[in-house]
Biotite code that builds the C-alpha atoms (Angstrom):
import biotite.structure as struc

atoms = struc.array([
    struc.Atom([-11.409, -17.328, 81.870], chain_id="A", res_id=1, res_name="UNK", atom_name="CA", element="C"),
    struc.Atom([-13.126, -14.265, 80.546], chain_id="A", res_id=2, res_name="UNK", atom_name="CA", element="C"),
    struc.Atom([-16.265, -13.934, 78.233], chain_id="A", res_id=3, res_name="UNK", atom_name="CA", element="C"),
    struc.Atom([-16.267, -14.168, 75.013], chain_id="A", res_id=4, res_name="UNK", atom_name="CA", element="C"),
    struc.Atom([-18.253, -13.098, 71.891], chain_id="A", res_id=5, res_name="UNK", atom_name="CA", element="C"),
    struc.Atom([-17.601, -13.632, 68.462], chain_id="A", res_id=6, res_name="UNK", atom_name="CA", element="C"),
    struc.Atom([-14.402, -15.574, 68.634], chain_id="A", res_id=7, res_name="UNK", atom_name="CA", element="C"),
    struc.Atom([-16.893, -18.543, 69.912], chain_id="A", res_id=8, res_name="UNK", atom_name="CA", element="C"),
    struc.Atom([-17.999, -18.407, 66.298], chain_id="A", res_id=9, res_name="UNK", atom_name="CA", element="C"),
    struc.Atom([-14.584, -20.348, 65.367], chain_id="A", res_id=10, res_name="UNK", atom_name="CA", element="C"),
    struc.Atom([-15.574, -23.247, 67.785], chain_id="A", res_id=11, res_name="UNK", atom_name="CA", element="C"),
    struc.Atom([-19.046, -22.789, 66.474], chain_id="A", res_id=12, res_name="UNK", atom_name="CA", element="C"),
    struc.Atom([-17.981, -23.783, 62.398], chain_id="A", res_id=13, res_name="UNK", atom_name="CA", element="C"),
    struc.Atom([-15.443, -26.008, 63.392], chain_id="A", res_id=14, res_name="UNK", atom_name="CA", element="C"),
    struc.Atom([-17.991, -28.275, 65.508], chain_id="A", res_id=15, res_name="UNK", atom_name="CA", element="C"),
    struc.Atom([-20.338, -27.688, 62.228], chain_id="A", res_id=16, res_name="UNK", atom_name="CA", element="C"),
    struc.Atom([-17.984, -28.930, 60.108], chain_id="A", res_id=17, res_name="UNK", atom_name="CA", element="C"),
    struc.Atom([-17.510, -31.923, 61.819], chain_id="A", res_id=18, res_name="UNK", atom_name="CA", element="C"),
    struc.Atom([-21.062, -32.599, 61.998], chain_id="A", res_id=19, res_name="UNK", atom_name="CA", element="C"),
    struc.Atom([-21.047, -32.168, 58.452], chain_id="A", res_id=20, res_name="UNK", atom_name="CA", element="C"),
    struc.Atom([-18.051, -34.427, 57.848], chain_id="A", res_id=21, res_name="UNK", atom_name="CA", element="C"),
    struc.Atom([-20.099, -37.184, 59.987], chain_id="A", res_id=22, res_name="UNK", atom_name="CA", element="C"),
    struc.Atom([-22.893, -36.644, 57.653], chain_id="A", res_id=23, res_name="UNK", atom_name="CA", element="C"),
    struc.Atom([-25.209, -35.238, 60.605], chain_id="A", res_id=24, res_name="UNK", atom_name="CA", element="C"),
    struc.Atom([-26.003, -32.118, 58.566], chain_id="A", res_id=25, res_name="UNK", atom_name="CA", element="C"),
    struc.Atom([-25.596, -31.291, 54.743], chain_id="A", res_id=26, res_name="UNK", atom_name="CA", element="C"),
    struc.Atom([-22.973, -29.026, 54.067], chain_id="A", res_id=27, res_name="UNK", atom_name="CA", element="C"),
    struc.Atom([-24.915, -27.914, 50.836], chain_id="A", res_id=28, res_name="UNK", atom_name="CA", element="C"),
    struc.Atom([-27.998, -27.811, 52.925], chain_id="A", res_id=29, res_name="UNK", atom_name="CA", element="C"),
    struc.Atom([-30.239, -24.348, 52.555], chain_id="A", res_id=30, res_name="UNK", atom_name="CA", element="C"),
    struc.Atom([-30.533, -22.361, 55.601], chain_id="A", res_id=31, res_name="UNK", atom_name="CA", element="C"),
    struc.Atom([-32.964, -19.064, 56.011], chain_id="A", res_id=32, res_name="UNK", atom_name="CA", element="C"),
    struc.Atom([-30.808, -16.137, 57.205], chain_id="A", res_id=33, res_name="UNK", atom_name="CA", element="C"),
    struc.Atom([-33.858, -14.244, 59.007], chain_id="A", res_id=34, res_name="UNK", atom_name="CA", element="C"),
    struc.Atom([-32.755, -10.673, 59.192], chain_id="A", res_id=35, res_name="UNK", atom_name="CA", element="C"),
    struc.Atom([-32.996, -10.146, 63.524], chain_id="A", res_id=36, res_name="UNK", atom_name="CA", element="C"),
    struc.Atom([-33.266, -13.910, 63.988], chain_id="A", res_id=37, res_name="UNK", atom_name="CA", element="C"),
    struc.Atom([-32.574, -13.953, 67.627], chain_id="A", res_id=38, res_name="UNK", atom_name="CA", element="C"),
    struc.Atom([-30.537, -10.444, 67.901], chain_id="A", res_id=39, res_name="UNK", atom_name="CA", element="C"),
    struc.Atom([-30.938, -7.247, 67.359], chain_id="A", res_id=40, res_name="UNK", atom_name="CA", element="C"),
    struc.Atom([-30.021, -5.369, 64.624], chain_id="A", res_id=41, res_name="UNK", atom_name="CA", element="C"),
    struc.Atom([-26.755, -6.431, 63.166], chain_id="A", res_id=42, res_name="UNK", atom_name="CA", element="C"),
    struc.Atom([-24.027, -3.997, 61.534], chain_id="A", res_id=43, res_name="UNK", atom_name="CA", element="C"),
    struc.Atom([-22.885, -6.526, 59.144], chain_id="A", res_id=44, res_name="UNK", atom_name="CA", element="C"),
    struc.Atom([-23.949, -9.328, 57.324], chain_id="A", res_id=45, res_name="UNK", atom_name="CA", element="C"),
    struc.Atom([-27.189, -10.911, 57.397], chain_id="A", res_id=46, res_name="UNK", atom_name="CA", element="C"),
    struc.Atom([-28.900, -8.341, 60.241], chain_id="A", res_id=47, res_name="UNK", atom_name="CA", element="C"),
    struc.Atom([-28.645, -5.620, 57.278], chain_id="A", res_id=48, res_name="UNK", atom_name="CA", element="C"),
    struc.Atom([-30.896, -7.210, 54.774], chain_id="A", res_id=49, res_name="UNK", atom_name="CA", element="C"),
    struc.Atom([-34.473, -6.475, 54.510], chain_id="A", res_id=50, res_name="UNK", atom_name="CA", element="C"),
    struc.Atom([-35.250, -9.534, 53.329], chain_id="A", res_id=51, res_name="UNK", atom_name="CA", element="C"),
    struc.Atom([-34.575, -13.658, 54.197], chain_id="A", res_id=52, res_name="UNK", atom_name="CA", element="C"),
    struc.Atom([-31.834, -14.928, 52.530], chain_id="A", res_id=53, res_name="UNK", atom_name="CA", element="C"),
    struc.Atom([-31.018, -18.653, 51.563], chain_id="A", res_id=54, res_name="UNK", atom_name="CA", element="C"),
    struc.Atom([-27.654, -19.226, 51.633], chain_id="A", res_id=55, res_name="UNK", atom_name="CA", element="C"),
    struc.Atom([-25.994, -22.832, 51.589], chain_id="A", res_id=56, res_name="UNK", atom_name="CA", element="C"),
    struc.Atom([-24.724, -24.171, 54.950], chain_id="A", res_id=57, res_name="UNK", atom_name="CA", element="C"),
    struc.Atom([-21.113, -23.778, 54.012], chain_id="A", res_id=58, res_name="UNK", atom_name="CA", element="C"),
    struc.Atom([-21.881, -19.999, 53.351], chain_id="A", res_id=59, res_name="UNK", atom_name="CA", element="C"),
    struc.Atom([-23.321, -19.395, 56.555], chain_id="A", res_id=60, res_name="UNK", atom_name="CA", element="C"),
    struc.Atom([-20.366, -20.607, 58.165], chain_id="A", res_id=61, res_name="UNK", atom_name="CA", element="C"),
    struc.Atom([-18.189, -17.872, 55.542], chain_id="A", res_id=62, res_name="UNK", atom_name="CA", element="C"),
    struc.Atom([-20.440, -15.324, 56.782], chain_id="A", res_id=63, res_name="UNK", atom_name="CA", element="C"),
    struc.Atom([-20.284, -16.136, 60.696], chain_id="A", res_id=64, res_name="UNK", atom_name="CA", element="C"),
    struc.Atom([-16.559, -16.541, 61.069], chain_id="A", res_id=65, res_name="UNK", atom_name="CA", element="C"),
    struc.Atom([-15.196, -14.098, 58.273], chain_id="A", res_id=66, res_name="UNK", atom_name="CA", element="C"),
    struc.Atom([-17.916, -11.429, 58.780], chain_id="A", res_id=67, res_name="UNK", atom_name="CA", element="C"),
    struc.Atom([-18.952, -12.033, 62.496], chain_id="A", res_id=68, res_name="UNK", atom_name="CA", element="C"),
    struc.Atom([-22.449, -12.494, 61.114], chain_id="A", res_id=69, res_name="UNK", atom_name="CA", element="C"),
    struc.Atom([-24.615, -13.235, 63.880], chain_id="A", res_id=70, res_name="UNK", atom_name="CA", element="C"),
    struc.Atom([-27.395, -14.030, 62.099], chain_id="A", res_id=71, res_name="UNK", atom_name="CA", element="C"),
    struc.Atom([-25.620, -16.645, 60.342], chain_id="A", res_id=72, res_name="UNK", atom_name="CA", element="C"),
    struc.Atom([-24.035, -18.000, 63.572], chain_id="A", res_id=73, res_name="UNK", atom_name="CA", element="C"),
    struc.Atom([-27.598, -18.201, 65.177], chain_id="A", res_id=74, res_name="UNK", atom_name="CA", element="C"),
    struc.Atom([-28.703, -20.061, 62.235], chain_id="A", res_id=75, res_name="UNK", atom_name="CA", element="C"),
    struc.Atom([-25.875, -22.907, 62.440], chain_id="A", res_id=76, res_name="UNK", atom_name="CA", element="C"),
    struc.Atom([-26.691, -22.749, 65.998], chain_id="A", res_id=77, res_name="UNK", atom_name="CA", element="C"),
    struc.Atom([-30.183, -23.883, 65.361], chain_id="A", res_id=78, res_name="UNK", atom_name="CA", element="C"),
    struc.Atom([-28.597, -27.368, 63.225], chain_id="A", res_id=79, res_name="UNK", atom_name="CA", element="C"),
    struc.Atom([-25.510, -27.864, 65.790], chain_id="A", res_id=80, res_name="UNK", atom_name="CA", element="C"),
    struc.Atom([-26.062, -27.234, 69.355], chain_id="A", res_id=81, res_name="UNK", atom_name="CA", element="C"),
    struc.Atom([-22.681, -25.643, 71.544], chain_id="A", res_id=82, res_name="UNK", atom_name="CA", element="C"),
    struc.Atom([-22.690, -29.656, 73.641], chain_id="A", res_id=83, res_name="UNK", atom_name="CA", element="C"),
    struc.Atom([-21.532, -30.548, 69.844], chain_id="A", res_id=84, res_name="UNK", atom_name="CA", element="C"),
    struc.Atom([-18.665, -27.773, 69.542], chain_id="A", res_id=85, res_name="UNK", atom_name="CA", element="C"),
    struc.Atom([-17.566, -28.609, 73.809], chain_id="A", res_id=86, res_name="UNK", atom_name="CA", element="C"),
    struc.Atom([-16.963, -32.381, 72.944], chain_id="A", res_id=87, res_name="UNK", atom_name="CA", element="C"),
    struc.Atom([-15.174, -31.431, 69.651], chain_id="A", res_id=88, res_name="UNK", atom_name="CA", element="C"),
    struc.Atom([-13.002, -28.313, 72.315], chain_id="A", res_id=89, res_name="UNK", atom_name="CA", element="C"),
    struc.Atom([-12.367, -30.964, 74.748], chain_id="A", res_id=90, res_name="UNK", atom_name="CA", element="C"),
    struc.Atom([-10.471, -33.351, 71.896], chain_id="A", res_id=91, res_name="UNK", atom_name="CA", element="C"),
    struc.Atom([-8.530, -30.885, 70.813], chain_id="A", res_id=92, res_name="UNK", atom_name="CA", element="C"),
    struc.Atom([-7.942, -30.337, 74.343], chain_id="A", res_id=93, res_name="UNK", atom_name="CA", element="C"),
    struc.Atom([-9.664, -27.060, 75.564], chain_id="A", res_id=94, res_name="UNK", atom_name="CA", element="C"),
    struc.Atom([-10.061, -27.351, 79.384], chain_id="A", res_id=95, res_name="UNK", atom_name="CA", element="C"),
    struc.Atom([-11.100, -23.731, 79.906], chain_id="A", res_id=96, res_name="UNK", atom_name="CA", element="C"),
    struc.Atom([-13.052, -23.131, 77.036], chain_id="A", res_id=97, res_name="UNK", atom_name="CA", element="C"),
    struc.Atom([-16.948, -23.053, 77.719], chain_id="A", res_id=98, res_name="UNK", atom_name="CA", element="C"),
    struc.Atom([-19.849, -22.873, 75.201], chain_id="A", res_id=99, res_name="UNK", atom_name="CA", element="C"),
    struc.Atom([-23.222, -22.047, 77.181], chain_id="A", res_id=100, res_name="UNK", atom_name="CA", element="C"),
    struc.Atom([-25.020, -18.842, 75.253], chain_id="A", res_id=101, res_name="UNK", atom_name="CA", element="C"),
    struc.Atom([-26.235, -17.877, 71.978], chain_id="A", res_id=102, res_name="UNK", atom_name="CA", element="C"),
    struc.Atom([-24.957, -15.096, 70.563], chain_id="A", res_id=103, res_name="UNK", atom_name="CA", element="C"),
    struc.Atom([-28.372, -12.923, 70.767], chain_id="A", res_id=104, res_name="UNK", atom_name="CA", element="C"),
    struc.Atom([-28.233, -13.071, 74.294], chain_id="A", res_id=105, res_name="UNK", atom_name="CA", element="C"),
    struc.Atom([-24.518, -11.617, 73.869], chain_id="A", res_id=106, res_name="UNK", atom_name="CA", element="C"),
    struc.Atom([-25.815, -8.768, 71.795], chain_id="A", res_id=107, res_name="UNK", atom_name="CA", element="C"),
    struc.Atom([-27.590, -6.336, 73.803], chain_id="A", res_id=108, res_name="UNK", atom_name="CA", element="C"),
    struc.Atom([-25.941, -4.027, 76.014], chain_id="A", res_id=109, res_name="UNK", atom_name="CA", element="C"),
    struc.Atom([-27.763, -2.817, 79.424], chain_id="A", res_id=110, res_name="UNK", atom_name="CA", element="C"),
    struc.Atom([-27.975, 0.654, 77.434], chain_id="A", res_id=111, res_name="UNK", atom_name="CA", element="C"),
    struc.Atom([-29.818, -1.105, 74.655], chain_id="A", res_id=112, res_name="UNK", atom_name="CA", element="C"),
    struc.Atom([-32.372, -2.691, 76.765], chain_id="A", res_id=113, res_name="UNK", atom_name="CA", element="C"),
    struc.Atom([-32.877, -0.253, 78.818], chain_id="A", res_id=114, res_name="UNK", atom_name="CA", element="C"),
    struc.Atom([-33.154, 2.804, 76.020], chain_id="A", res_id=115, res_name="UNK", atom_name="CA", element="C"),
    struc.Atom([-35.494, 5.067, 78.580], chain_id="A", res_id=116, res_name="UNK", atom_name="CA", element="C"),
    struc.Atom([-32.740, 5.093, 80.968], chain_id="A", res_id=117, res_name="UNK", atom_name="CA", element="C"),
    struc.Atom([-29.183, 4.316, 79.220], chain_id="A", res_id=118, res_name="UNK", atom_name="CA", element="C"),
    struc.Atom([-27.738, 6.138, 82.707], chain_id="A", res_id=119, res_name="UNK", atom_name="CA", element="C"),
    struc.Atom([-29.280, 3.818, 84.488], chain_id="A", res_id=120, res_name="UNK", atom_name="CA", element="C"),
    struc.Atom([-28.056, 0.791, 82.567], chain_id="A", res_id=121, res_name="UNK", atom_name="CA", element="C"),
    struc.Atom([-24.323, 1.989, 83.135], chain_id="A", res_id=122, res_name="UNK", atom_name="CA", element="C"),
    struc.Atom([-24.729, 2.096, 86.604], chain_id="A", res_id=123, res_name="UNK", atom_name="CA", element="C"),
    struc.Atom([-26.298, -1.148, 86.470], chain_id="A", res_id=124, res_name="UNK", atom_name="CA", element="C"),
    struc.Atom([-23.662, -2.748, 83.950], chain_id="A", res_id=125, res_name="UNK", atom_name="CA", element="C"),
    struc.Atom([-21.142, -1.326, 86.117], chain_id="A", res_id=126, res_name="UNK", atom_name="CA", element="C"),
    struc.Atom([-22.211, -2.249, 89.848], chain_id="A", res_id=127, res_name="UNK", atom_name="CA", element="C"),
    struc.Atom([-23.856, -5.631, 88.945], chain_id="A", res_id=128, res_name="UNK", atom_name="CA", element="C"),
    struc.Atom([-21.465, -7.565, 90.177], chain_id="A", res_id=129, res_name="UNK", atom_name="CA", element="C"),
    struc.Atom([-22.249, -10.564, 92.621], chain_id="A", res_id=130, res_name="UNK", atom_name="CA", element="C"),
    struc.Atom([-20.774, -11.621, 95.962], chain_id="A", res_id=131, res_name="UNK", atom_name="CA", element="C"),
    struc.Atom([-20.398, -15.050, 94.268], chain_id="A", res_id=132, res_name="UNK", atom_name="CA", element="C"),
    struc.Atom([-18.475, -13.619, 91.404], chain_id="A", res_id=133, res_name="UNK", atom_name="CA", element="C"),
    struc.Atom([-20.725, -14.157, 89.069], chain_id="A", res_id=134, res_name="UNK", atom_name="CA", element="C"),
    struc.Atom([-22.800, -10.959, 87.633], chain_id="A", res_id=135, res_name="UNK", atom_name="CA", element="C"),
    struc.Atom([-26.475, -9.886, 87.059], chain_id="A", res_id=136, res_name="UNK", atom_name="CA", element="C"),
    struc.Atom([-25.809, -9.434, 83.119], chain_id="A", res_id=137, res_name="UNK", atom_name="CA", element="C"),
    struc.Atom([-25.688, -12.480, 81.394], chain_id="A", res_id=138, res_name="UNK", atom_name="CA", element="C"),
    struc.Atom([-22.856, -11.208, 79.267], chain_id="A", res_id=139, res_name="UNK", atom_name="CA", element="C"),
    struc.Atom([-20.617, -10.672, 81.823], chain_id="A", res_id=140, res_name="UNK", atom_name="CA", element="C"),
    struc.Atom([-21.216, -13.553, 84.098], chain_id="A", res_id=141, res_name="UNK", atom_name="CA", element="C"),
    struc.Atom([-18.835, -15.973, 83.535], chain_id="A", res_id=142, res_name="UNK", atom_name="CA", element="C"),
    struc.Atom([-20.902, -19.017, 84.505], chain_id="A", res_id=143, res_name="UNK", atom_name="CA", element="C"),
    struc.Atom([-23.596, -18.635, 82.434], chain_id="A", res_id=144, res_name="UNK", atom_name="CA", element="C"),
    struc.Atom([-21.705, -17.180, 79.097], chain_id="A", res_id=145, res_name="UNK", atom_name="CA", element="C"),
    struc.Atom([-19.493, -18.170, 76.642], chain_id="A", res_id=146, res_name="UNK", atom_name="CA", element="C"),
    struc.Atom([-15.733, -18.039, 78.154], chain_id="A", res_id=147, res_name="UNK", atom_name="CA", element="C"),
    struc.Atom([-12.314, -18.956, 77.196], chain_id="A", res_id=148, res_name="UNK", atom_name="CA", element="C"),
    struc.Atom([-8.441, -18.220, 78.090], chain_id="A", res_id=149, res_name="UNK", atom_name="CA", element="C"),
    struc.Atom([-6.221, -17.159, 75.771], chain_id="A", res_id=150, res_name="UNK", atom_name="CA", element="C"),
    struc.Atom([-4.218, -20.344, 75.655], chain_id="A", res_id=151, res_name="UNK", atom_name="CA", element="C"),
    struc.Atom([-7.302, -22.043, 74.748], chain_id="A", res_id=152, res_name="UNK", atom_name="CA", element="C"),
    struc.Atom([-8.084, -19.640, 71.715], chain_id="A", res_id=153, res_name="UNK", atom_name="CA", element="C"),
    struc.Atom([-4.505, -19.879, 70.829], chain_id="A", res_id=154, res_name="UNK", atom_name="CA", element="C"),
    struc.Atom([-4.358, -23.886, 70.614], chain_id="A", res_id=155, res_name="UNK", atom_name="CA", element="C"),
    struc.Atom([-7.653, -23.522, 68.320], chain_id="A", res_id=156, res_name="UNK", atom_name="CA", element="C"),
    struc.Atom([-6.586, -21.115, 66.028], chain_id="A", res_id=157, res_name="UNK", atom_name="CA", element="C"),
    struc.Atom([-3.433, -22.887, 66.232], chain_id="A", res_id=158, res_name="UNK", atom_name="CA", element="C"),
    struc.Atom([-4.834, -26.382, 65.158], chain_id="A", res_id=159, res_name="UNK", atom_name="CA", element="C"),
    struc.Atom([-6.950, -24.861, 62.581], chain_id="A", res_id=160, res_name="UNK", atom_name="CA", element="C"),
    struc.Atom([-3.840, -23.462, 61.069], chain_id="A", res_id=161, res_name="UNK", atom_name="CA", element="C"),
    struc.Atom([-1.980, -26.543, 61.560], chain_id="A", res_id=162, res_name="UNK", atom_name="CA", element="C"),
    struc.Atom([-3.968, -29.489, 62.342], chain_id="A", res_id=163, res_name="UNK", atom_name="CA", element="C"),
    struc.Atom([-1.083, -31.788, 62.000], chain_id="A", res_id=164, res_name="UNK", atom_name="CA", element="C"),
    struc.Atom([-0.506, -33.796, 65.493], chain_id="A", res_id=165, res_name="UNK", atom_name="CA", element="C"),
    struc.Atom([-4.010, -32.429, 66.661], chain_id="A", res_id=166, res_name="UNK", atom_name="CA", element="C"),
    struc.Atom([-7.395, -34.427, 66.855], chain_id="A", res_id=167, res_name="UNK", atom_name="CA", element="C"),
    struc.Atom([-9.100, -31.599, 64.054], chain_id="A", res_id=168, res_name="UNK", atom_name="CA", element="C"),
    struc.Atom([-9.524, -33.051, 60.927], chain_id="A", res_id=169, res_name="UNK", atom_name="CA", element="C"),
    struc.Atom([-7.196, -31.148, 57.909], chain_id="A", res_id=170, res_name="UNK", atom_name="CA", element="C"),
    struc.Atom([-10.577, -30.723, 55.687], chain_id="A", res_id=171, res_name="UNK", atom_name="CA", element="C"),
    struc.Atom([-11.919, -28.938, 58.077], chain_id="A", res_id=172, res_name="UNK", atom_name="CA", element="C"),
    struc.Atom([-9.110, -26.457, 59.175], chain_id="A", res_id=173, res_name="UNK", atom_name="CA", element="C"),
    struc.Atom([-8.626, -26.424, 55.717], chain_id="A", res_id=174, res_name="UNK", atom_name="CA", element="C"),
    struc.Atom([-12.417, -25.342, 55.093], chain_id="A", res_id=175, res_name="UNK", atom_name="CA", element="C"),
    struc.Atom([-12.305, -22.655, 58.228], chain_id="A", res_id=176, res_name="UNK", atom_name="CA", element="C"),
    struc.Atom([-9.136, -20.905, 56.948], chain_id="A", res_id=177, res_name="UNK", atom_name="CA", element="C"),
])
């Protein structure tokens, strides 16, 4: 398995969805888009506006998945928590797909939090590497963050395409394509 980052944004809205479909959360609900919510600055989406947006549920999902809006994703987050979108991963049948970290800890690099000594943080980023495989970044150790194969991604994207003979309901590939 290797890390991901925003392609766990597609598990993320289709584990939404569902919750939505099961009337857990409000599709039409309004949710507060809070420019740096949890990240740092983004380059698209939500993390350029100066101000809070309100933006119905459904739209957050547009913006996660279509823009990678992290903002957005950390806000859906918030109503559906990643145990939700591993239950939904493991009916579709996903046995190497993981769901452990929010996005914002996915964000910053070594470099960016360590700005006084960025060659530092390459050296770090670089050599961090534990004898137990794992690794002193949080974004790069595979125990602790978000991972998948590409077989897994490939059988998600796959059923969202075609749901037909898969446990995802067709509204909601329908709704993520």
């Amino acid at each position: 398995t290797w890390p991901l980052a925003s392609l766990a944004k597609v598990p993320l809205a289709l584990s939404v969805l569902a919750a939505a479909r099961a009337g857990r959360v409000d599709a039409g609900q309004r949710l507060s888009l809070i420019p740096g919510h949890g990240t740092v600055p983004a380059a698209v989406g939500a993390g350029q506006l100066e101000h809070v947006a309100t933006v119905a549920l459904v739209d957050a999902l547009y913006l996660a998945v279509s823009l990678s809006d992290t903002v957005a994703a950390e806000a859906l987050l918030d109503l559906v928590p990643w145990t939700e979108g591993t239950a939904l991963l493991r009916e579709l049948g996903l046995r190497d797909t993981f769901l452990r970290s929010r996005f914002a800890e996915l964000t910053q690099t070594p470099a960016e939090q360590m700005t006084d000594t960025p060659e530092l943080a390459q050296v770090i980023a670089s050599s961090a590497a534990l004898a137990s495989g794992g690794h002193r970044l949080p974004a790069l150790d595979r125990s602790r963050t978000n991972t998948s194969t590409a077989r897994d991604l490939a059988t998600v994207l796959g059923a969202a395409w075609d749901p037909r003979d898969t446990p995802l309901h067709s509204d909601d590939a329908r709704h993520l394509r």
